[in-house]
N, C-alpha and C positions, 0 to 999 in steps of 0.2 A: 566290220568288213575284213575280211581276207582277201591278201592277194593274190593272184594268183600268177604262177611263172610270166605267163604270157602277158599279161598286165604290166608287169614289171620291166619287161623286155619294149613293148608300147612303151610308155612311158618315156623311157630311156629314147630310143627312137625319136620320139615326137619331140622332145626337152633339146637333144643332140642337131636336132632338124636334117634327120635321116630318114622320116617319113615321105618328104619331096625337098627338092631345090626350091628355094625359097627368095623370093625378089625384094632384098634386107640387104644394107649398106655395108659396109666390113667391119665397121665400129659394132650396128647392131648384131652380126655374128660372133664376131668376137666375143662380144659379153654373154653373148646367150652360150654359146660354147665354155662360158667361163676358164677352161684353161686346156691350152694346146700342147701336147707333148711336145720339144720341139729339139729334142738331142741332134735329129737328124734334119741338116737344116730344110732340106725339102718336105718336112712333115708338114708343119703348117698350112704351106701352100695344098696341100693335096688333102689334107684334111676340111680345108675352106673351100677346095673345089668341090668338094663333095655333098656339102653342104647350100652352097649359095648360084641361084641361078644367073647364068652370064657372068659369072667369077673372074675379075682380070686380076691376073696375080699381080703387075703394076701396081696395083692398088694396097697390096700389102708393102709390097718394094716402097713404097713412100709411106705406111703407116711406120715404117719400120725404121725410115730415116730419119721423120718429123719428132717419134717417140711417142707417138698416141698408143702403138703397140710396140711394149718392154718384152726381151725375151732375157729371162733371167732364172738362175737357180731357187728354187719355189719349193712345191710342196715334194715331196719323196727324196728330195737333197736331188732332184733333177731339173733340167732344161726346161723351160713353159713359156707358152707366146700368151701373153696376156693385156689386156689393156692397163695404158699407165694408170687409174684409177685403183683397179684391183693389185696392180703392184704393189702399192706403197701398203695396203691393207694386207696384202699374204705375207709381204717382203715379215712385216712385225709381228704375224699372227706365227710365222716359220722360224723366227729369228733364233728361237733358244736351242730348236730343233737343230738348225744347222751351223750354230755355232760347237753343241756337242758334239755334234758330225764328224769334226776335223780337233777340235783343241782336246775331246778327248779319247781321239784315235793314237792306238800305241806308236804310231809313224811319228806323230806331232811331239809325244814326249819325248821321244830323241831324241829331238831337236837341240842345239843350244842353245833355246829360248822361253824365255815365258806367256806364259797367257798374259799377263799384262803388259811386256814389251810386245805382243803383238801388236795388242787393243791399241797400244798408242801410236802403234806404225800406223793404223786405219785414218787415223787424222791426215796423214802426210801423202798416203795411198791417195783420198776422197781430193786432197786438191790439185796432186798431179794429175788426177784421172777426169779434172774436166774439161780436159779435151781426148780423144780417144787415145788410148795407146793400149800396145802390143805386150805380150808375155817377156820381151827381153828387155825393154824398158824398166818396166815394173820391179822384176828383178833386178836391175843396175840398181833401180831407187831405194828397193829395200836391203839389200846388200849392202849399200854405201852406211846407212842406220849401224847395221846390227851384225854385219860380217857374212860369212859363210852358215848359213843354218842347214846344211839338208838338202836332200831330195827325199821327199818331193816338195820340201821348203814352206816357208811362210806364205808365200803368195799362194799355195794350194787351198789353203786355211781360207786367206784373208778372202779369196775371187769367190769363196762360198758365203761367207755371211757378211761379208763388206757393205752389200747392198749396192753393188756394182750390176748392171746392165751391159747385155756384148750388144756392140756398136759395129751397124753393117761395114761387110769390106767389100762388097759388091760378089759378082760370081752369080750363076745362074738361080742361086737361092737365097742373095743378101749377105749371105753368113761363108764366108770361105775357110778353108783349113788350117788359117793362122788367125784364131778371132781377135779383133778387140776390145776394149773395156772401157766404160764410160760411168763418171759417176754421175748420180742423179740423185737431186735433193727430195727429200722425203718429210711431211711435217710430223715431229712426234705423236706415237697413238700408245693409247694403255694399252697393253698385251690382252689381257682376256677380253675384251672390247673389239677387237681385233681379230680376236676367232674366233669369237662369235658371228662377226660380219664373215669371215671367210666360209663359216660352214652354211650360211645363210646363202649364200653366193653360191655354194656346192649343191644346196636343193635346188634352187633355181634351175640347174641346169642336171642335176644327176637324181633328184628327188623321182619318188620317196626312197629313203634309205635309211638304213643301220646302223647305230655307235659302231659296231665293226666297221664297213662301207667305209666312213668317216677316218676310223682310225687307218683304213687300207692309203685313201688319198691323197692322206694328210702325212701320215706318219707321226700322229701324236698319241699321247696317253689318253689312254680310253677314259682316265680322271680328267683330265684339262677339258676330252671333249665334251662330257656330262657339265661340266662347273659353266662352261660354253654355254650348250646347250638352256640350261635355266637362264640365260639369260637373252632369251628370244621368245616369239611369238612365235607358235608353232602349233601346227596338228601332229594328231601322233595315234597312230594304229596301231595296235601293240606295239612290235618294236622297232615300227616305221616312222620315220619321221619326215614333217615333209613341209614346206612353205604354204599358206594359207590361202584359199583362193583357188590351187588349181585342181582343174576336173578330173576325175579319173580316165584312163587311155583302155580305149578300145580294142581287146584282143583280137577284134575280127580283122581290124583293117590291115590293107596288105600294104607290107613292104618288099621298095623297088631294090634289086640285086644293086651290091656297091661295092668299089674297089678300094677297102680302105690304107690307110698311111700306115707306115711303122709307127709302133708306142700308140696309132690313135689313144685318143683318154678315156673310150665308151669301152675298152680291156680292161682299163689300168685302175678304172676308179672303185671298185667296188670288193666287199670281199669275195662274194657268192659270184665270181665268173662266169660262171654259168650263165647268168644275166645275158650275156653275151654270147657266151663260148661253151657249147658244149662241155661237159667235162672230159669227154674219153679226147679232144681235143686239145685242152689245154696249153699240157706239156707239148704238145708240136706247132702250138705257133708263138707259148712265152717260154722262151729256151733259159737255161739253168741261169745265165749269166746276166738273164734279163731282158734280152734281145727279143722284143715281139715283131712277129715280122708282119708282112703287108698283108690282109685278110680280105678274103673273099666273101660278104654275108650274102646270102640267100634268107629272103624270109625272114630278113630281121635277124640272122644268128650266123655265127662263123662256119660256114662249111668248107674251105679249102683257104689258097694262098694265093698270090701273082706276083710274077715277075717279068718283066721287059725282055725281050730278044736283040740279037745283034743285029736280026734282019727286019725289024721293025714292029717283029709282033706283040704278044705279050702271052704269056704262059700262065694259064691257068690251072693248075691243080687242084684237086675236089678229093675230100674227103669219104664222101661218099655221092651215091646215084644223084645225079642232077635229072629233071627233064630236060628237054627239046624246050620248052617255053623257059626256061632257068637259062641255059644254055644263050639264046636270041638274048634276053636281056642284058646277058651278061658280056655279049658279043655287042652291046650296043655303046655300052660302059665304056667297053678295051677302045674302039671307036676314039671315041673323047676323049680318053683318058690317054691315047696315043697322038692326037693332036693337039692336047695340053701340054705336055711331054717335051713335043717333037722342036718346040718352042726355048725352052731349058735345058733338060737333061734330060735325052732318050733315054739312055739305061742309067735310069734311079736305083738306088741300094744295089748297084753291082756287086759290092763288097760284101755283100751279104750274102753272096749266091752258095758259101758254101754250108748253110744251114738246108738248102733243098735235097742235099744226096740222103737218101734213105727215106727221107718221106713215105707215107704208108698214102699213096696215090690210089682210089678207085679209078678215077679217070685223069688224063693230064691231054688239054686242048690249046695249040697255038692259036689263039685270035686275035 
């Protein structure tokens, strides 16, 4: 079997549960979601609304206090809301990844320190940090160790592969502008064991896909994820690979218009964006610096952007023709998505508004 674009795009869809709002508990999203982009602390939330029927975001606000859902630095050396479960498995499966990230970025040798007086500050980091604390603490702590090292310092290093979780400050989305840090015990796992279970985890939820795709999500060597990969139960369609068991997705069936999150992870996981994103789109909604902004899919794929207004509305830009029945849908969405909103933070990723000037706009509709 070949697959085809549109299969593929199913697929994704139906796994993301972007096919319909689905009547599943926040744990069960969670995990089927397998991992939430979540730099921007309102993504999660907006991303699970879009996903799960009668969504109360409360529900996260205490997944997020209790620690059943960790938001911690993961795969692509970025932010991700995941379940405490899957933490401890990516936390190990990531670890080499993003300890090279920082000890051997030319900033860190700068430094006047070693990788080994790091490593040993991590001991002293792990038991200040089991109760939450702040970016200025942290550094008194490590400071008082090892002196003056830098900007952008040891703690830059260490809050990436410490195996540190940020610890709600409350604010309309858990997470506020001065986060804090909490450490969280972990039981040792053997590394390759460990990414195995995380790519396993990734079909689950982003199958069928590509040692590329893999290497896209992950950010590991295409060697590590092969040496992985034998060590699972797997189908595998030429150079598909996929978890056992599930059906193949239905290019016919239709998908409902959806207002998705910055970073959502159904952009970010894969190499062939197109899955998602148009190509001649790409470059206008994942900007140089990385910055994906909020997406408008139609029919299952990216066709424009949105944004909130001052006066309540929400601004939708299209990249190309919509119908009248695109349109309504999508007029139903803003709807909900403005009284989801209206509850937290009317104007979400304001700061972001200056990625909309120049946009190549077919149409642009206040709803």
């Amino acid at each position: 079997m070949t697959f085809t674009a549109r299969q593929l795009n199913r697929a994704t869809l139906d796994r993301q549960m972007l096919l319909r709002r689905e009547p599943v508990d926040l744990l069960t999203a969670v995990d089927r979601v397998v991992a939430i982009q979540a730099q921007e602390p309102a993504s999660p939330y907006i991303a699970l609304w879009n996903r799960i029927e009668g969504f109360d975001p409360a529900g996260l606000d205490e997944a997020f206090t209790s620690g059943v859902v960790r938001k911690a630095s993961l795969m692509r050396i970025t932010l991700h809301a995941v379940t405490a479960e899957d933490h401890s498995v990516f936390h190990h499966a990531m670890l080499p990844a993003l300890r090279a990230s920082r000890l051997y970025d030319k900033r860190f040798k700068t430094m006047n320190v070693t990788i080994e007086q790091t490593d040993a500050l991590l001991e002293h980091l792990l038991e200040f940090a089991a109760t939450p604390r702040q970016k200025a603490e942290i550094e008194e702590l490590l400071h008082s160790h090892v002196g003056d090292v830098g900007d952008p310092g040891v703690w830059w290093a260490l809050r990436t592969y410490g195996g540190l979780v940020h610890a709600p400050t409350g604010g309309p989305w858990s997470f506020g502008l001065r986060p804090s840090y909490l450490a969280v015990t972990a039981e040792p796992r053997e590394r390759m064991a460990a990414v195995a279970e995380m790519l396993r985890r990734y079909l689950t939820g982003f199958g069928p896909a590509t040692v590329l795709d893999m290497n896209q999500f992950s950010m590991l060597p295409r060697t590590t994820i092969r040496e992985a990969l034998a060590l699972l139960d797997l189908v595998r369609d030429g150079d598909y690979y996929d978890v056992p068991g599930r059906t193949g997705s239905d290019e016919d069936v239709l998908a409902p218009p959806r207002l998705m999150a910055m970073w959502d992870s159904t952009l970010l996981a894969y190499a062939d964006r197109s899955r998602i994103i148009p190509e001649e789109y790409r470059k206008l909604v994942i900007r140089n610096n990385g910055d994906t902004l909020p997406t408008v899919l139609v029919d299952g794929y990216v066709a424009g952007v949105w944004r909130p207004t001052v006066d309540g509305g929400v601004e939708v830009t299209a990249f190309r023709a919509l119908g009248e029945e695109d349109w309504a849908g999508l007029a139903e969405e803003v709807a909900a998505l403005r009284k989801f909103l209206g509850d937290r933070e009317p104007l979400v990723y304001k700061r972001y508004a200056r990625w909309w000037n120049g946009l190549p706009a077919h149409a642009v509709r206040i709803l």
